[in-house]
PyMOL Python script that loads the backbone (N, CA, C, O; Angstrom):
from pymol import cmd

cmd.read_pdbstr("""\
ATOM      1  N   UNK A   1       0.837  -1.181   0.000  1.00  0.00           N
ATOM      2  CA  UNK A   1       0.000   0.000   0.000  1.00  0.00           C
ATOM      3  C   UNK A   1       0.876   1.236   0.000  1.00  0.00           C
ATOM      4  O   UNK A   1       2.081   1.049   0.163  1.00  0.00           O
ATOM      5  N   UNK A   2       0.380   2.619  -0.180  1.00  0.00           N
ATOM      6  CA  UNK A   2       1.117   3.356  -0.295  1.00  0.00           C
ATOM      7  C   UNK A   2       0.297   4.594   0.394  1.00  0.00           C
ATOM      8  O   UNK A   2      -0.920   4.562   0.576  1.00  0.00           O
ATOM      9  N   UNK A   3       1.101   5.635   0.733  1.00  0.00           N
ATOM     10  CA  UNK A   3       0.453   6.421   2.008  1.00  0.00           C
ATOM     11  C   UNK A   3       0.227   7.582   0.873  1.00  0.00           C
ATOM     12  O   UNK A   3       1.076   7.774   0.002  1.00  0.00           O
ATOM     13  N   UNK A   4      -1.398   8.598   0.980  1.00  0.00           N
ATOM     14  CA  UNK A   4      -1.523   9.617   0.714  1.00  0.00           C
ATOM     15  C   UNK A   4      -1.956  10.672   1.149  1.00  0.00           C
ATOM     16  O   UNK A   4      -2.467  10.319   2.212  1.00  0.00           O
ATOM     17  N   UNK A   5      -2.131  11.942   1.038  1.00  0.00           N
ATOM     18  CA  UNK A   5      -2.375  12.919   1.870  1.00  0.00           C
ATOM     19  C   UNK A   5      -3.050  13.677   1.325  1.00  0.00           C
ATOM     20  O   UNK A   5      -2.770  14.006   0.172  1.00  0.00           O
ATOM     21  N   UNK A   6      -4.367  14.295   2.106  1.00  0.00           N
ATOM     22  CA  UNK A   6      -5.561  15.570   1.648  1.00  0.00           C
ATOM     23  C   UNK A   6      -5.550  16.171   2.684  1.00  0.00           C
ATOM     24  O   UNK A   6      -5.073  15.742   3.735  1.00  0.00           O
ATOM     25  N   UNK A   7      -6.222  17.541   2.471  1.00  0.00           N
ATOM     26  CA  UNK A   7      -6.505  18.215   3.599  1.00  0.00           C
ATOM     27  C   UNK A   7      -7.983  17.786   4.459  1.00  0.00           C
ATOM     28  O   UNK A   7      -8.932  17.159   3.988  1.00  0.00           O
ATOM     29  N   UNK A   8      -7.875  18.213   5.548  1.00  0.00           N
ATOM     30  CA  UNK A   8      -9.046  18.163   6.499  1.00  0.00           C
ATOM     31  C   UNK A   8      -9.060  19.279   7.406  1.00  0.00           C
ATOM     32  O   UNK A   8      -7.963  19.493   7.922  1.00  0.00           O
ATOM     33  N   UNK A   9     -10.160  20.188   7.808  1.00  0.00           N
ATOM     34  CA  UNK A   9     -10.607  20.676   8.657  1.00  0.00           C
ATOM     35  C   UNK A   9      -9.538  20.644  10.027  1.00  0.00           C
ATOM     36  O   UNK A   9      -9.173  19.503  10.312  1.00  0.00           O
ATOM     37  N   UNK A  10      -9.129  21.466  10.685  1.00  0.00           N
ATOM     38  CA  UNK A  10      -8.098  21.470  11.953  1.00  0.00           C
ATOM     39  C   UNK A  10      -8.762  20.704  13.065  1.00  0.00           C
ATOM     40  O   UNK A  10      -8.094  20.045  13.863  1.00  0.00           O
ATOM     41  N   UNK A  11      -9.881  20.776  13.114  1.00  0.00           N
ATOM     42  CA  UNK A  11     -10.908  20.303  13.817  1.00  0.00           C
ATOM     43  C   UNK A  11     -10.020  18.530  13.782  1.00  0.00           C
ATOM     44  O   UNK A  11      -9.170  18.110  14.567  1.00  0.00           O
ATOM     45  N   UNK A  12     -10.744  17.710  12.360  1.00  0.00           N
ATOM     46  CA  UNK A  12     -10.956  16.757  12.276  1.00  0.00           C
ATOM     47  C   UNK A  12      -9.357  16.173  12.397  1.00  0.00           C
ATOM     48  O   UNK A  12      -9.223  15.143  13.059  1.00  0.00           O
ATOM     49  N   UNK A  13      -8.215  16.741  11.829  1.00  0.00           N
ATOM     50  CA  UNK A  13      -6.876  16.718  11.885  1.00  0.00           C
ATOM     51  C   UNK A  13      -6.791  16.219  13.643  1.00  0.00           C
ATOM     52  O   UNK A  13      -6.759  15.031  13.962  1.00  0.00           O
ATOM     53  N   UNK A  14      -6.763  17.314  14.617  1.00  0.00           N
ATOM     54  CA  UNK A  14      -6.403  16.800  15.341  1.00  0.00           C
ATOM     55  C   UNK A  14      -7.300  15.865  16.337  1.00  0.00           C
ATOM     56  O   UNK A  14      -6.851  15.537  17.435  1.00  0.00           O
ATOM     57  N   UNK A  15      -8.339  15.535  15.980  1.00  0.00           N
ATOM     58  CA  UNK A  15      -8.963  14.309  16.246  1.00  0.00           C
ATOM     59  C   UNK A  15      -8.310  13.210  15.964  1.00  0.00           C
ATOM     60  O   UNK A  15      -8.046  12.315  16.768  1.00  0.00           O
ATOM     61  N   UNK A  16      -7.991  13.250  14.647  1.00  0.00           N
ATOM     62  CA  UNK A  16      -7.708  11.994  14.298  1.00  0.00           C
ATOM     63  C   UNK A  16      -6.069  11.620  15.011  1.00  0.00           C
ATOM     64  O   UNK A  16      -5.729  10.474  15.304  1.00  0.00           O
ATOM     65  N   UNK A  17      -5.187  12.858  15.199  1.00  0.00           N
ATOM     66  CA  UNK A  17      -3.917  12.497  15.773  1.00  0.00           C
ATOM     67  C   UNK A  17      -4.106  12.320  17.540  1.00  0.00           C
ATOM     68  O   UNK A  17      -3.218  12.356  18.391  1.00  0.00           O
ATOM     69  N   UNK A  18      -5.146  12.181  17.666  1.00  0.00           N
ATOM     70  CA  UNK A  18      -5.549  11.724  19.715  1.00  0.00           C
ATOM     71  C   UNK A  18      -6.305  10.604  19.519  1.00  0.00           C
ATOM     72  O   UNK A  18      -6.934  10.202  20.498  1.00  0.00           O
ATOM     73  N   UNK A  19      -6.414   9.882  18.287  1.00  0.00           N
ATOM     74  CA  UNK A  19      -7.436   8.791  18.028  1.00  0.00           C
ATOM     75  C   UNK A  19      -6.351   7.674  18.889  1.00  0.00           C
ATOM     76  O   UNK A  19      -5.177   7.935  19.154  1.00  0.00           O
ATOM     77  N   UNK A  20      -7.005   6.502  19.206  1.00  0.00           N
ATOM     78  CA  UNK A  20      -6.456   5.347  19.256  1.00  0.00           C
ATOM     79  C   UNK A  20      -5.765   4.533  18.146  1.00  0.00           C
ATOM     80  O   UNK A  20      -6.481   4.513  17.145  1.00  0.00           O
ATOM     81  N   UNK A  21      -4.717   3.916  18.002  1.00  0.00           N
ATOM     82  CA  UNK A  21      -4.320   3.350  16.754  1.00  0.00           C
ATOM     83  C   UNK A  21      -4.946   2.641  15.550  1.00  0.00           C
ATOM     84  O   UNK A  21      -4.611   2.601  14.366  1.00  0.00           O
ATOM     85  N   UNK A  22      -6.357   1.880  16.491  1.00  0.00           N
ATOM     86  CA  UNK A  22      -6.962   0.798  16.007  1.00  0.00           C
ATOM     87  C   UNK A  22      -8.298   1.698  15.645  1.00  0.00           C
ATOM     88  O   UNK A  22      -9.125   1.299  14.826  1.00  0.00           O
ATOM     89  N   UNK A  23      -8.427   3.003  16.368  1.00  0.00           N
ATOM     90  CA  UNK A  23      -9.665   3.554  15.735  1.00  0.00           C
ATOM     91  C   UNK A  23      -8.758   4.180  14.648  1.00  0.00           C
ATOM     92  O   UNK A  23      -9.263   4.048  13.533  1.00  0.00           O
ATOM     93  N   UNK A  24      -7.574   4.818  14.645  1.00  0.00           N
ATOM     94  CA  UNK A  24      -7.508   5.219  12.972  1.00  0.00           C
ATOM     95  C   UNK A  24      -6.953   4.573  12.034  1.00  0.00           C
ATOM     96  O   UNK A  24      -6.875   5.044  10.900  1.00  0.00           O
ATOM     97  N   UNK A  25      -6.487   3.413  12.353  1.00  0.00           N
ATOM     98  CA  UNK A  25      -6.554   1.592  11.213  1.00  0.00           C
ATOM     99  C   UNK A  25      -7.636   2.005  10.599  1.00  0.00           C
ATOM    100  O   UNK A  25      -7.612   2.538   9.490  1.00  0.00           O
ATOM    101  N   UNK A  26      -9.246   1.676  11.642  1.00  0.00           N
ATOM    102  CA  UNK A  26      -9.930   1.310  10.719  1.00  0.00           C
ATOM    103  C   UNK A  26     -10.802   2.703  10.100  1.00  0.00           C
ATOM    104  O   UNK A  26     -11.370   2.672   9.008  1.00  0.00           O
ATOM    105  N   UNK A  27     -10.791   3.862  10.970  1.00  0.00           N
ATOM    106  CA  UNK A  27     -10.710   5.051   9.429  1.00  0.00           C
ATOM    107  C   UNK A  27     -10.160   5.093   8.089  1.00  0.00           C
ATOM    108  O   UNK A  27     -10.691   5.599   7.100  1.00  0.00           O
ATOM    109  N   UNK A  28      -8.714   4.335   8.183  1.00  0.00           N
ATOM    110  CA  UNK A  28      -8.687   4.407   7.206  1.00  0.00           C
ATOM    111  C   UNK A  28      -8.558   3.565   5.812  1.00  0.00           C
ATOM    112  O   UNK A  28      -8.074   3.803   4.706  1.00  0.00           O
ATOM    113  N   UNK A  29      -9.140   2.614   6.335  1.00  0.00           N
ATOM    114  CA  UNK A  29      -9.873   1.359   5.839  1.00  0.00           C
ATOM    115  C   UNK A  29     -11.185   1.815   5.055  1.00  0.00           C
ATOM    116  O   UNK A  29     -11.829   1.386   4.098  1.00  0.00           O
ATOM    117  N   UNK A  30     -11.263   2.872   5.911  1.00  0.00           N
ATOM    118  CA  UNK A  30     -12.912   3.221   5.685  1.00  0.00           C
ATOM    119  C   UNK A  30     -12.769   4.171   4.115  1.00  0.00           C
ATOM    120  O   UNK A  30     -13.281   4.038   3.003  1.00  0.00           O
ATOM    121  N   UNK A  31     -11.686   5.267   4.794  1.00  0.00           N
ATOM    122  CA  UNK A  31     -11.768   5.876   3.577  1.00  0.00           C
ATOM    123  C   UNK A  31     -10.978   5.148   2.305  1.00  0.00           C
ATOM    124  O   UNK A  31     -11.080   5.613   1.170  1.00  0.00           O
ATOM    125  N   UNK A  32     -10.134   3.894   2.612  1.00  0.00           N
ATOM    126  CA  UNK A  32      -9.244   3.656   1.436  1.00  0.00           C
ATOM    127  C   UNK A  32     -10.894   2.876   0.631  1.00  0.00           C
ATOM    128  O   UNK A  32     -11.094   3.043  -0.572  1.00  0.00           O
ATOM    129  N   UNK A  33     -11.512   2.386   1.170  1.00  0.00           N
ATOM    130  CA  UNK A  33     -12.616   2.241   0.408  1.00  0.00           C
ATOM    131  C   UNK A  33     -13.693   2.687  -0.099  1.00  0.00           C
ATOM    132  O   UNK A  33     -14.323   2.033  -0.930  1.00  0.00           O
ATOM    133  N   UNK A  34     -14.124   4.045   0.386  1.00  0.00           N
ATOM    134  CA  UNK A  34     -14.722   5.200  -0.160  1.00  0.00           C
ATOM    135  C   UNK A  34     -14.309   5.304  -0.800  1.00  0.00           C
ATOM    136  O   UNK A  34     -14.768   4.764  -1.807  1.00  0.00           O
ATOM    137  N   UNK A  35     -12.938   6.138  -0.953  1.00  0.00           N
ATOM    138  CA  UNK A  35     -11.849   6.738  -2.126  1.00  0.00           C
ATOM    139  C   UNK A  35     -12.041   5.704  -3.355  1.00  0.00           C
ATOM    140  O   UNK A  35     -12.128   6.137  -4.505  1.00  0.00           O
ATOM    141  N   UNK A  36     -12.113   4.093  -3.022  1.00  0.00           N
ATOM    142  CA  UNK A  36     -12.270   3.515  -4.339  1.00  0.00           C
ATOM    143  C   UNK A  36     -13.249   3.228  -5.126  1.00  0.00           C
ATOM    144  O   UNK A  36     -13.139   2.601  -6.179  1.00  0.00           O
ATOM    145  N   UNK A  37     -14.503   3.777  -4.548  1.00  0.00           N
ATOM    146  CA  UNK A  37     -15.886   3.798  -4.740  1.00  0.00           C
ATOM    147  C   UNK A  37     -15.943   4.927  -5.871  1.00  0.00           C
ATOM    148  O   UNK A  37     -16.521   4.857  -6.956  1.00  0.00           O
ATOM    149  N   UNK A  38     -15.279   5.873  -5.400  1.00  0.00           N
ATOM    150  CA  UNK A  38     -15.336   7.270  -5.545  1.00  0.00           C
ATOM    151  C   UNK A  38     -14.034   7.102  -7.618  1.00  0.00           C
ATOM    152  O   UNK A  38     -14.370   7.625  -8.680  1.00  0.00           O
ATOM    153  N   UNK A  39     -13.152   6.519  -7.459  1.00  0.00           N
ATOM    154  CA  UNK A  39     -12.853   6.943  -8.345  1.00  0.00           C
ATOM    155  C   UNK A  39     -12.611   5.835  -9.294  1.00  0.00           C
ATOM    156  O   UNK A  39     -11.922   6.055 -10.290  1.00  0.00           O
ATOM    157  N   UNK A  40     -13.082   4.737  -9.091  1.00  0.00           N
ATOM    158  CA  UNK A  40     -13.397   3.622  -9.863  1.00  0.00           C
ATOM    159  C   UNK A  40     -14.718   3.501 -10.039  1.00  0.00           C
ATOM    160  O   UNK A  40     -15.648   3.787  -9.285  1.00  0.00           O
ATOM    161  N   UNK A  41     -14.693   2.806 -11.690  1.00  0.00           N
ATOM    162  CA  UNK A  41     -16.324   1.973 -11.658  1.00  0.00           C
ATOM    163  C   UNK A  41     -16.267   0.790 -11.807  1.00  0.00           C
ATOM    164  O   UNK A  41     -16.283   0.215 -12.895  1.00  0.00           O
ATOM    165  N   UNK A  42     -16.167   0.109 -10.360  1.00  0.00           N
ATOM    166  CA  UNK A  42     -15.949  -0.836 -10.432  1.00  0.00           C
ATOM    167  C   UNK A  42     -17.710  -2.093 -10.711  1.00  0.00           C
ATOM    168  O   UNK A  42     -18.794  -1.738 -10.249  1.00  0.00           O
ATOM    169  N   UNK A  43     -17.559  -3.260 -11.402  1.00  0.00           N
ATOM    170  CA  UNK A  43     -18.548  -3.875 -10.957  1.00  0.00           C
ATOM    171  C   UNK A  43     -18.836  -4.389  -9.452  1.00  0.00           C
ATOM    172  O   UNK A  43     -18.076  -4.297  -8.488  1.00  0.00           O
ATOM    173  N   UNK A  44     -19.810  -4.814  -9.488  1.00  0.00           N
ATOM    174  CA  UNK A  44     -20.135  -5.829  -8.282  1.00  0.00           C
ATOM    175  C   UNK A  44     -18.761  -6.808  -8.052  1.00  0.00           C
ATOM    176  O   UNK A  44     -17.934  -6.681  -7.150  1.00  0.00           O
ATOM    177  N   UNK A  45     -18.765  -7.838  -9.157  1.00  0.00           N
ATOM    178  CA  UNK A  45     -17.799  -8.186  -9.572  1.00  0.00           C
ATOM    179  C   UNK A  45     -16.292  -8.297  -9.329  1.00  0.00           C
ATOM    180  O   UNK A  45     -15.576  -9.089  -8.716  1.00  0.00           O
ATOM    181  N   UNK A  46     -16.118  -7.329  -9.963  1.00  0.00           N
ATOM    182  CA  UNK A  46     -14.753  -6.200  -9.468  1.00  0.00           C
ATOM    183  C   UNK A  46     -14.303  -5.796  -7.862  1.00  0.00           C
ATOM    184  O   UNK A  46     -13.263  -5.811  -7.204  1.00  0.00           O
ATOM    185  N   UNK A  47     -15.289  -5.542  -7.714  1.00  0.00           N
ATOM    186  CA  UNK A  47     -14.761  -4.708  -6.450  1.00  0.00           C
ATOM    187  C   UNK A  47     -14.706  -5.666  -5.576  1.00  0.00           C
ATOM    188  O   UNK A  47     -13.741  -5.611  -4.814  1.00  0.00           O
ATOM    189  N   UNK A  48     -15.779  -6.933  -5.379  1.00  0.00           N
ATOM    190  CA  UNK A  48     -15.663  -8.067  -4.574  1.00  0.00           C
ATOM    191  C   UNK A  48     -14.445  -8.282  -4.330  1.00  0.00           C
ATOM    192  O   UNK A  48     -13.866  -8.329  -3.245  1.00  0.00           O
ATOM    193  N   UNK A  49     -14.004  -8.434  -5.529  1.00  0.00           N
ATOM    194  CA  UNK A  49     -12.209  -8.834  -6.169  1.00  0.00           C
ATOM    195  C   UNK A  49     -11.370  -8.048  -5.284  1.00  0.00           C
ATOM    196  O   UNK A  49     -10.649  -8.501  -4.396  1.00  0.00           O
ATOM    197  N   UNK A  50     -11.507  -6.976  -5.564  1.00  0.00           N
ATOM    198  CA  UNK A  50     -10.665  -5.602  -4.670  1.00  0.00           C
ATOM    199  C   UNK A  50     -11.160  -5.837  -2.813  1.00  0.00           C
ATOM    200  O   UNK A  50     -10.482  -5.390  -1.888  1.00  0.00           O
ATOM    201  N   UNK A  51     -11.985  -6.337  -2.701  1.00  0.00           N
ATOM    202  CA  UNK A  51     -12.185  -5.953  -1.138  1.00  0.00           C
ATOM    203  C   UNK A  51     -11.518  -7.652  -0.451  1.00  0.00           C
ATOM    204  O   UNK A  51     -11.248  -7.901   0.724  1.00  0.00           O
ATOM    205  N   UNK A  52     -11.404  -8.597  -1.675  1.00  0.00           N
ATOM    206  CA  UNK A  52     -10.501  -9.591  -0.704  1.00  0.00           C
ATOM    207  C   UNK A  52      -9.382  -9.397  -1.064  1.00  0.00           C
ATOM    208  O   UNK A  52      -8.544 -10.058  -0.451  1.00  0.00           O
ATOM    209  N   UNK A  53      -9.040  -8.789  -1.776  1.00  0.00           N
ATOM    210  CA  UNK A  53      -7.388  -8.568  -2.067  1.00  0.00           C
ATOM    211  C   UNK A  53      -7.147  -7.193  -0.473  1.00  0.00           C
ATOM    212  O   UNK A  53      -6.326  -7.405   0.419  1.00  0.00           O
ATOM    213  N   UNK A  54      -7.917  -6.119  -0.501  1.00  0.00           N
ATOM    214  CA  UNK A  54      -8.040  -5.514   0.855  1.00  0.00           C
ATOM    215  C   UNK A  54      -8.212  -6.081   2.229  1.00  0.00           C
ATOM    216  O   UNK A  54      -7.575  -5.586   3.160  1.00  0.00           O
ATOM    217  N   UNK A  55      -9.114  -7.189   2.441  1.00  0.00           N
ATOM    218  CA  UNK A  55      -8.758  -8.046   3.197  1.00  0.00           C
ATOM    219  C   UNK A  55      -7.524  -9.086   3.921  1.00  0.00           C
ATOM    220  O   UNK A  55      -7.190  -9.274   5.091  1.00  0.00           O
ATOM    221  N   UNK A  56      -6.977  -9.721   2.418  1.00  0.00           N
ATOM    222  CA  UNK A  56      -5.758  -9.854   2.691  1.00  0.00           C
ATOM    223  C   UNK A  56      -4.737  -9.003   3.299  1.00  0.00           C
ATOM    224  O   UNK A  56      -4.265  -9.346   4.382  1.00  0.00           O
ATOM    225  N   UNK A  57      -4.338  -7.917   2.715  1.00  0.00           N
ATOM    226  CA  UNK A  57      -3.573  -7.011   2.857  1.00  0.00           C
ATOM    227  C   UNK A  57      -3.538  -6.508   4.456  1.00  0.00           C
ATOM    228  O   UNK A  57      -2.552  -6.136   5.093  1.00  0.00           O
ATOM    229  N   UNK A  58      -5.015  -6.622   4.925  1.00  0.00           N
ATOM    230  CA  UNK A  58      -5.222  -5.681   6.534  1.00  0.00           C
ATOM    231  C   UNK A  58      -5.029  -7.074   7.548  1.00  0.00           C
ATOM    232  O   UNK A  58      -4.625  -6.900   8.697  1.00  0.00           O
ATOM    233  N   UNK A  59      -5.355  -8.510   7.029  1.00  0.00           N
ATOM    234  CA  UNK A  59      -4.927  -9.580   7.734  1.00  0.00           C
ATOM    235  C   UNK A  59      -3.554  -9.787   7.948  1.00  0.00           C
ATOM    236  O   UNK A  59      -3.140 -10.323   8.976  1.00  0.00           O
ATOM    237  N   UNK A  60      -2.815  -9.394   7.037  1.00  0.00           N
ATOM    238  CA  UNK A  60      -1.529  -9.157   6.950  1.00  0.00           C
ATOM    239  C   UNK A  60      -0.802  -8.434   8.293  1.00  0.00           C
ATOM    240  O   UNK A  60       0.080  -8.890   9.021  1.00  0.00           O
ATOM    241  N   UNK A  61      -1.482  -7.174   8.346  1.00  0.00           N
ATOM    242  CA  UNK A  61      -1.582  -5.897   9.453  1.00  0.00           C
ATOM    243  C   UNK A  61      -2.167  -5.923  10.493  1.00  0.00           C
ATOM    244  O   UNK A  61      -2.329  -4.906  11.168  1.00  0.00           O
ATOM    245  N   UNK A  62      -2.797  -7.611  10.986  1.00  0.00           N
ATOM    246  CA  UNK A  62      -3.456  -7.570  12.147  1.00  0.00           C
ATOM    247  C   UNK A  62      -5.026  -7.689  12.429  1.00  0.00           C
ATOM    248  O   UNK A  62      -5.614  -8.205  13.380  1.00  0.00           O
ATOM    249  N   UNK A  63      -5.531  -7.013  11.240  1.00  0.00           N
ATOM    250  CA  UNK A  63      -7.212  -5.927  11.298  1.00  0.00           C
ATOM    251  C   UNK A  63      -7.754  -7.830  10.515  1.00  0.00           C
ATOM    252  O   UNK A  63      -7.544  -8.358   9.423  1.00  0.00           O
ATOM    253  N   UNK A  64      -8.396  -8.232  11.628  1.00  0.00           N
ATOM    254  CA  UNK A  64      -8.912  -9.719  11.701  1.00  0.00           C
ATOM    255  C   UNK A  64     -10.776  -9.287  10.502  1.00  0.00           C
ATOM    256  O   UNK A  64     -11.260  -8.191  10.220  1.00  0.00           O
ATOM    257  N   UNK A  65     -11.219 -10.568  10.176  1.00  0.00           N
ATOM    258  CA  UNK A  65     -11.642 -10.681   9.345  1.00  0.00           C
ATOM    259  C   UNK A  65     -13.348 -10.022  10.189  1.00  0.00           C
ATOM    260  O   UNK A  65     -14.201  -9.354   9.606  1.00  0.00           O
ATOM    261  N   UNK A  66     -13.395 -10.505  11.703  1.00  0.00           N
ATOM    262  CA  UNK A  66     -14.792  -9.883  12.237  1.00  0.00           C
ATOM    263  C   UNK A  66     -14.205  -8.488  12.200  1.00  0.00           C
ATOM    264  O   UNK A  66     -14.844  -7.901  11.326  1.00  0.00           O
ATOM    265  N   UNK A  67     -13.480  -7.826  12.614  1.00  0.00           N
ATOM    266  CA  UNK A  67     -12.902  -6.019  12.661  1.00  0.00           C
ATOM    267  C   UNK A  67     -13.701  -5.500  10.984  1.00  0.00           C
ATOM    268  O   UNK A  67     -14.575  -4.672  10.728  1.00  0.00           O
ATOM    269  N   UNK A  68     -12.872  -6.473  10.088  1.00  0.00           N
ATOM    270  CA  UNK A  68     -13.619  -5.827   8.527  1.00  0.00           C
ATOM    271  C   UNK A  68     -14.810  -5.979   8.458  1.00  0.00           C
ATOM    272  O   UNK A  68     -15.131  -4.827   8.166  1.00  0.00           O
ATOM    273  N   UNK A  69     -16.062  -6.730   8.520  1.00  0.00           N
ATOM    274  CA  UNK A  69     -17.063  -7.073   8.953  1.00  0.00           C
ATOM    275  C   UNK A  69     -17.728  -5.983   9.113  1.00  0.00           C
ATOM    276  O   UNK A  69     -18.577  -5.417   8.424  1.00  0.00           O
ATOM    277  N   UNK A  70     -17.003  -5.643  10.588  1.00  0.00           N
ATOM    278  CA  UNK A  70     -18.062  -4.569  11.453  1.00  0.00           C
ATOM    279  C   UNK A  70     -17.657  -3.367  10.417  1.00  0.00           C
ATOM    280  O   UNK A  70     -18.589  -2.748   9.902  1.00  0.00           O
ATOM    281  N   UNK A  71     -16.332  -3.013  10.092  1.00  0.00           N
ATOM    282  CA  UNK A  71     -16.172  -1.597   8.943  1.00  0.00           C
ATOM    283  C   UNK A  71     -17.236  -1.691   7.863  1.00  0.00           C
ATOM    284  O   UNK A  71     -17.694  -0.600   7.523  1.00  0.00           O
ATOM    285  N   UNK A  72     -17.613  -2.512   7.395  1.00  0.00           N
ATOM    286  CA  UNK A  72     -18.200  -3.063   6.174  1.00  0.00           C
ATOM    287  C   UNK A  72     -19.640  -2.297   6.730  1.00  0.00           C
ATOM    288  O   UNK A  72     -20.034  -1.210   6.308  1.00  0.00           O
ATOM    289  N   UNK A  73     -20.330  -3.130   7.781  1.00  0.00           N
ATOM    290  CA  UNK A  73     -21.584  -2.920   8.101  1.00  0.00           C
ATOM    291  C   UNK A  73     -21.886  -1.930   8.352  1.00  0.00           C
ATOM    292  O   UNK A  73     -23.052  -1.562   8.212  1.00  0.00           O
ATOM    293  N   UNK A  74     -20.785  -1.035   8.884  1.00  0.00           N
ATOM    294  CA  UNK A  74     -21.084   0.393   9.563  1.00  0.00           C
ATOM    295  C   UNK A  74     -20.996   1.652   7.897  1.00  0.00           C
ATOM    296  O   UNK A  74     -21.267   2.822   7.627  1.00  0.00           O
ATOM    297  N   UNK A  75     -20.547   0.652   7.336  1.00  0.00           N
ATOM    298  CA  UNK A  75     -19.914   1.833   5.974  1.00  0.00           C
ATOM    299  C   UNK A  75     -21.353   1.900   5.350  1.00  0.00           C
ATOM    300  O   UNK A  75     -21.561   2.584   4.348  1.00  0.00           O
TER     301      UNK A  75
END
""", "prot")
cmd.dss("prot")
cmd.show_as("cartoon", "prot")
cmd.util.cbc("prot")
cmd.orient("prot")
């Protein structure tokens, strides 16, 4: 994976740098999958494809398969 950067609100900035580790894991889980919503068209199909290859990748990092689950349900 590779790290990128946008702006946010000062507000939300330093929220997120007093977050817990594991609450901003899975922020940004959240947004790496928005973001791909957002600039892909992916199929049904497709993206299935993309969210176990994302899966893998965060099992890799710890973030267990019920953790994605609950991101999923809440997204």
């Amino acid at each position: 994976m590779e790290k990128i950067a946008f702006e946010v609100d000062d507000r939300v900035a330093k929220a997120r740098k007093e977050a817990p580790a594991e609450k901003r894991r899975d922020i940004a889980t959240k947004m790496n999958i928005r973001i791909t919503r957002e600039l892909f068209d992916y199929d049904k199909q497709g993206f299935e494809q993309y969210l176990e290859q994302l899966r893998n990748n965060m099992a890799e990092r710890g973030l267990t398969q019920e953790i994605l689950d609950d991101i999923l349900a809440e997204g």
